[in-house]
FIMIGU-295335 format. One line per field, with one value per residue (C-alpha): residue number from 1; x, y, z; residue in three letters. Coordinates in steps of 0.5 Angstrom, whole numbers, plus 500, padded with zeros to 3 digits. Layout:
% residues N
seq <- [NUM,...]
xx <- [X,...]
yy <- [Y,...]
zz <- [Z,...]
type <- [Ala,...]
% end
This chain:
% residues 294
seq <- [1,2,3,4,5,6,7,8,9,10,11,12,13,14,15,16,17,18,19,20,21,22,23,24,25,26,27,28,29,30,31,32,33,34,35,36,37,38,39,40,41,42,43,44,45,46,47,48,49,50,51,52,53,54,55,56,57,58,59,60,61,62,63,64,65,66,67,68,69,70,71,72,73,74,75,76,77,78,79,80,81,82,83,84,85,86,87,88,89,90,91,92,93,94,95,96,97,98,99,100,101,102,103,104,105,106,107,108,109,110,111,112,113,114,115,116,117,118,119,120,121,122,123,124,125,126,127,128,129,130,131,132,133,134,135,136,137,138,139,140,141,142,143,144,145,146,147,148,149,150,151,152,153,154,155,156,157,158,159,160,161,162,163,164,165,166,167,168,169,170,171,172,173,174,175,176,177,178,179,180,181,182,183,184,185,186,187,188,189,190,191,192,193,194,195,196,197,198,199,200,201,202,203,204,205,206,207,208,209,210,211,212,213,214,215,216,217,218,219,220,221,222,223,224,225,226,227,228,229,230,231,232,233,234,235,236,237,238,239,240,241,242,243,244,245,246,247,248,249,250,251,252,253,254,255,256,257,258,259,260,261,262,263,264,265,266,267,268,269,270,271,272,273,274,275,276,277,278,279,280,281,282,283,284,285,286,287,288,289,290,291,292,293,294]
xx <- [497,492,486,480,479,471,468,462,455,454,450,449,444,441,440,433,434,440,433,433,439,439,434,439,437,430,432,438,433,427,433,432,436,442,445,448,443,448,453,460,463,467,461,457,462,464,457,456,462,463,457,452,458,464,461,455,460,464,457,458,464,465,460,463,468,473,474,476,477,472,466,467,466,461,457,458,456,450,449,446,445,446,447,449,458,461,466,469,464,458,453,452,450,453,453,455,461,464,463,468,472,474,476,480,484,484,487,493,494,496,500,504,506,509,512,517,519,521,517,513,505,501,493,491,484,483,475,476,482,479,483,490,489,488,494,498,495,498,504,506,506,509,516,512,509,503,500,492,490,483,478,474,476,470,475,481,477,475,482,485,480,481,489,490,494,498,506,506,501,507,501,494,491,488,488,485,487,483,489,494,499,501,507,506,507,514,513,520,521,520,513,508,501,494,487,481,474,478,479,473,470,475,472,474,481,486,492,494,494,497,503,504,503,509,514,514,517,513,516,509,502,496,489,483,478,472,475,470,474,474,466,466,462,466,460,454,449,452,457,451,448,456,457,450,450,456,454,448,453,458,464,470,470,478,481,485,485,489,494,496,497,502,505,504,510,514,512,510,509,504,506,499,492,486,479,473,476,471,465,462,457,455,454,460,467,474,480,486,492,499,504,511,514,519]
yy <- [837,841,845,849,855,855,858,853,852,848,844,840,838,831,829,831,837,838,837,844,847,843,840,836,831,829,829,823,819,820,819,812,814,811,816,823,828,834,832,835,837,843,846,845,849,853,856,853,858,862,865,864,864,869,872,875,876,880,885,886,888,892,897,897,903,899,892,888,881,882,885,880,874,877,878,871,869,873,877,874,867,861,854,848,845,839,839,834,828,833,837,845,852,859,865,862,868,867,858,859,865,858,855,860,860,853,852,859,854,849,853,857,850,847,853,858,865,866,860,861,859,856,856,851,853,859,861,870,869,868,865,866,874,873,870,875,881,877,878,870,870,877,874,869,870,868,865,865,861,859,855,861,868,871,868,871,878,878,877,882,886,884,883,891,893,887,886,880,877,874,870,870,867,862,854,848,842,837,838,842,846,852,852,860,862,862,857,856,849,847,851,850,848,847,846,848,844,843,836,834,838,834,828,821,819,824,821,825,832,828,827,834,837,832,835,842,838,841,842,840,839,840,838,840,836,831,824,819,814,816,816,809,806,809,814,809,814,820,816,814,822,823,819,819,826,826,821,826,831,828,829,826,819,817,822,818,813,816,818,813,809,814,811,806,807,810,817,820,820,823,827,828,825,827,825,829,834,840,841,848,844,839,833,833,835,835,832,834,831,833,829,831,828,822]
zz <- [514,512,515,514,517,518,523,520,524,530,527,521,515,515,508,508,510,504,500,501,498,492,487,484,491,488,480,483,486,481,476,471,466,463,460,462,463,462,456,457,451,448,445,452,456,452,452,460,461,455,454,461,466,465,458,463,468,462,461,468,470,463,468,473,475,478,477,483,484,490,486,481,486,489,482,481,487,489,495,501,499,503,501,503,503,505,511,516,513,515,511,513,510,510,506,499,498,505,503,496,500,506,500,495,503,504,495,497,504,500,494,500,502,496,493,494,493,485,484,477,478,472,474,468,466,471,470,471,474,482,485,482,482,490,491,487,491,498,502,501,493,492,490,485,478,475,468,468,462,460,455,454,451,456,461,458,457,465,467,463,467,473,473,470,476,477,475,477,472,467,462,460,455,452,453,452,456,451,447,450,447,451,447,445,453,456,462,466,467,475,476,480,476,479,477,480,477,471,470,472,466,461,457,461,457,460,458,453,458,463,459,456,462,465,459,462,468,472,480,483,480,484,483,487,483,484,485,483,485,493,492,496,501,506,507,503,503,501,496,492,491,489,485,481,482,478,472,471,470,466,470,469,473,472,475,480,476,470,475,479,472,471,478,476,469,474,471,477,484,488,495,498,497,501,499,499,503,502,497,496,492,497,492,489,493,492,493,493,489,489,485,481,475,476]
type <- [Unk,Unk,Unk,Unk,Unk,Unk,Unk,Unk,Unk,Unk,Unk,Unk,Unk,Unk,Unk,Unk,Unk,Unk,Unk,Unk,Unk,Unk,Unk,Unk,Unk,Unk,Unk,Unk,Unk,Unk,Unk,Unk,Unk,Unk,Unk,Unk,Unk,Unk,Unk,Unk,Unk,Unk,Unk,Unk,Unk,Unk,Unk,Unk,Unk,Unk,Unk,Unk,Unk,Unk,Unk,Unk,Unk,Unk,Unk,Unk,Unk,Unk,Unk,Unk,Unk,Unk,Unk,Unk,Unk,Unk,Unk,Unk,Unk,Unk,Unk,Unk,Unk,Unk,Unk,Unk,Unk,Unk,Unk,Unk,Unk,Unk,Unk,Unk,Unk,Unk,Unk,Unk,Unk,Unk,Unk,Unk,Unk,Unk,Unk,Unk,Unk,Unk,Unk,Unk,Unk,Unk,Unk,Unk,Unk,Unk,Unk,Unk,Unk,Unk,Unk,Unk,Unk,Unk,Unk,Unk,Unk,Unk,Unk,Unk,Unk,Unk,Unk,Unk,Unk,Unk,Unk,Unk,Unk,Unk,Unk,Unk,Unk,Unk,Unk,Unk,Unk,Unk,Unk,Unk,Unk,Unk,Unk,Unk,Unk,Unk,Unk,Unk,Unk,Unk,Unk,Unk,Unk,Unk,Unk,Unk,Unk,Unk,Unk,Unk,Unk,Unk,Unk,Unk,Unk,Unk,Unk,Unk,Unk,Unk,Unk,Unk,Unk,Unk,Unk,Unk,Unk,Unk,Unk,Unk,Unk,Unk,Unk,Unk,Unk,Unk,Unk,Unk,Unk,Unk,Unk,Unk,Unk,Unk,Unk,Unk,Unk,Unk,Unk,Unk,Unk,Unk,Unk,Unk,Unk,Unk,Unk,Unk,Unk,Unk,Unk,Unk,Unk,Unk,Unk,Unk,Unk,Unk,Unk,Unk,Unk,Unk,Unk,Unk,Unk,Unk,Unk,Unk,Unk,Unk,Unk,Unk,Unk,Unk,Unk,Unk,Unk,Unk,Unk,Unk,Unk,Unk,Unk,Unk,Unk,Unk,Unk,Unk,Unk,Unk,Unk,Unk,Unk,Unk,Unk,Unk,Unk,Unk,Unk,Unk,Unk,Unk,Unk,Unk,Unk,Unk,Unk,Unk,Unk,Unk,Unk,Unk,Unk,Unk,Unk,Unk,Unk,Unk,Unk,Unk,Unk,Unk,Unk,Unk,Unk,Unk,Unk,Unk,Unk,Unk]
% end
């Protein structure tokens, strides 16, 4: 249904020579530990991503002449770097902005498919504002408006940068899924929501989030999120790096879990599940989720 196009090396990385492209490898088979080693929390992303991520990127931009999307992207990804991603069951390496630019097209492939002109798209927990900035500037989204709203005011600050020239940024702003209340932003009922890495960062019981983001009756919602629950034997070795990879980090490890039970109640149905279709961080890849409420 979807596709990624990837011009991807000819030949794939075996697991030890993934050992190259990322320490995280040997800390999770040396690792005895029962409990996370990096908690998450609100504190904790708020520094993650207040302060080290977007609030260096803030410093960074404020210097720049004319900031663009594309310098944004390259500041955060650095120049020249090559690392390891996940595709079609296999390892490979690439430049590390064109393996997130690959992913940034796969994430607009699969909004163009399920939104239409006029649509309002509503990117929860939007970072500097990366991927729904690029998608505003494009011929396929030009009919559409867009609200970009984000847990840190660094994020928030990054994005009115960015967004400066654009007439079709409607809202940005501050949001915390953990209790969400967007209640201040005018969101038309049938929009288009998707998250993008942020599920994974919000504490395991996500019940609460789900059934507020199903009372703005949303048209679709879209998750290209790490699936626990799809980190199965299906590949055992790798599985097993995914899943302790993502115990140590304290990700969320419910994700499918707390949708299907929605399913379950008949509050919603899902249009599409794809398990681990791409990983810009190899150990740990996405999914991507659709559903819409019932």
């Amino acid at each position: 249904m979807f596709t990624f196009n990837f011009n991807f090396p000819k030949d794939s990385l075996s697991l030890d020579e993934l050992s190259n492209y990322s320490p995280w490898l040997e800390k999770i088979l040396s690792s005895t530990s029962s409990k996370p080693i990096h908690r998450k929390s609100a504190d904790s992303l708020l520094r993650e991503y207040g302060i080290d991520k977007w609030g260096t990127l803030l410093k960074q931009l404020k210097m720049t002449q004319v900031p663009e999307v594309s310098i944004a992207d390259s500041l955060c990804l650095g120049p020249d770097r090559v690392s390891a991603f996940f595709l079609n069951n296999k390892y490979y390496t690439a430049q590390l902005y064109d393996i997130h630019a690959a992913y940034s097209a796969f994430v607009m492939q699969v909004m163009a498919h399920y939104s239409k002109p006029n649509d309002h798209i509503v990117d929860l927990g939007a970072g500097y504002g990366s991927l729904s900035l690029k998608m505003s500037r494009i011929p396929t989204f030009s009919q559409n408006t867009f609200s970009l709203l984000e847990f840190t005011q660094p994020g928030v600050d990054c994005i009115n940068l960015l967004s400066s020239r654009s007439q079709t940024i409607t809202n940005i702003g501050l949001c915390d899924l953990n209790n969400l209340d967007i209640s201040a932003y005018d969101l038309p009922a049938g929009s288009l929501f998707f998250t993008s890495w942020v599920l994974a960062c919000l504490p395991s019981y996500l019940s609460s989030t789900i059934q507020k983001i199903i009372d703005l009756k949303p048209k679709y919602v879209i998750h290209f999120e790490p699936c626990f629950e799809f980190y199965n034997l299906a590949y055992p070795l790798s599985s097993f790096l995914w899943r302790k990879y993502t115990f140590l980090n304290d990700y969320n490890r419910t994700i499918l879990g707390a949708l299907t039970t929605f399913e379950a109640e008949s509050k919603i149905t899902f249009d599409c599940r794809v398990p681990n279709i791409f990983g810009c961080n190899p150990l740990c890849p996405i999914s991507l989720l659709v559903w819409k409420p019932l």
